[in-house]
C-alpha positions in Angstrom: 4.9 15.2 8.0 5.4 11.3 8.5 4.9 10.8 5.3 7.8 12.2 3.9 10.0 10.6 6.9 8.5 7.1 5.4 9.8 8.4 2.0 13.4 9.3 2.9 13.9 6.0 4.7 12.5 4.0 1.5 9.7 2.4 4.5 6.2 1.4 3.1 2.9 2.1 4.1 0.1 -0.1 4.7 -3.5 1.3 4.8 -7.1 0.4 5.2 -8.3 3.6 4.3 -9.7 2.5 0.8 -10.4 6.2 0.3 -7.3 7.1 -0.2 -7.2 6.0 -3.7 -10.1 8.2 -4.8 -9.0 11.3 -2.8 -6.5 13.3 -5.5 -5.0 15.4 -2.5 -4.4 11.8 -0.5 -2.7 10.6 -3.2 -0.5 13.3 -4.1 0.8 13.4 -1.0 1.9 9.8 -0.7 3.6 9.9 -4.4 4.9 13.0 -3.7 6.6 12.0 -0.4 7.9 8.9 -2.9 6.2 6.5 -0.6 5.3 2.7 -1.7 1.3 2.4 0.1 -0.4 -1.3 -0.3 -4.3 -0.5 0.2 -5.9 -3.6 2.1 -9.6 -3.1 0.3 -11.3 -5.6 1.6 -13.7 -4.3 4.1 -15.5 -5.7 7.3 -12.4 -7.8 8.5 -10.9 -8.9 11.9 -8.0 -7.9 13.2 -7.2 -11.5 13.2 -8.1 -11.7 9.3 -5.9 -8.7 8.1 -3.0 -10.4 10.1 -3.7 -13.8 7.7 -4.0 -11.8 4.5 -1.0 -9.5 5.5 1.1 -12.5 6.3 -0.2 -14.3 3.4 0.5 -11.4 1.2 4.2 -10.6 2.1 5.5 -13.1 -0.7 3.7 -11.0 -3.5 4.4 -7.9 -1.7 8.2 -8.5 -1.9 7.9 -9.2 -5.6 5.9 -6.1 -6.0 8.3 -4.1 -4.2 11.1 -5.3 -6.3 10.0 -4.7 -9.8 7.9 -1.6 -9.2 10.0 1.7 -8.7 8.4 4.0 -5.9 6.0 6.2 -5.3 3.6 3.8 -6.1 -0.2 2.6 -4.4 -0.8 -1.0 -4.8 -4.0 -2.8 -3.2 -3.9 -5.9 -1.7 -7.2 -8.3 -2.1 -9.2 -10.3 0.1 -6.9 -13.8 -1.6 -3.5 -11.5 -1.0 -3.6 -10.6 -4.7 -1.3 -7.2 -5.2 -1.8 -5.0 -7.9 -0.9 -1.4 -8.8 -3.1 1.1 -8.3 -0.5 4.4 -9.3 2.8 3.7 -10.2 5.6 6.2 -11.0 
């Protein structure tokens, strides 16, 4: 499963699939593989507007990343705004 490849490398994941967060068996398997997921959940957006947020986001991203421990699922807002949604 890739997920568990993410997981051993200490990679991170970054989704659009909003669902994920209300889907228990989704997100067990993402904590359980000790993955660190950032949820984009803003919908109806260009491929050109996810690259702006994304690259406007990687700043609070970083800080995320160093002060939350994984397995954790963060989303990431319309304004680049990260927040947790699980954390370990």
């Amino acid at each position: 499963m890739w997920l568990r490849v993410v997981g051993e490398r200490g990679w991170y994941v970054i989704t659009k699939d909003q669902k994920i967060r209300y889907h228990r068996i989704e997100r067990e398997a993402l904590i359980g593989a000790g993955v660190g997921a950032f949820i984009l959940i803003s919908k109806d957006l260009s491929g050109e507007d996810i690259g702006k947020i994304l690259v406007g986001a990687v700043p609070a991203m970083s800080r995320f990343i160093i002060k939350t421990r994984r397995p954790f699922l963060a989303k990431i807002t319309r304004e680049g705004r990260i927040s947790a949604i699980v954390e370990n």
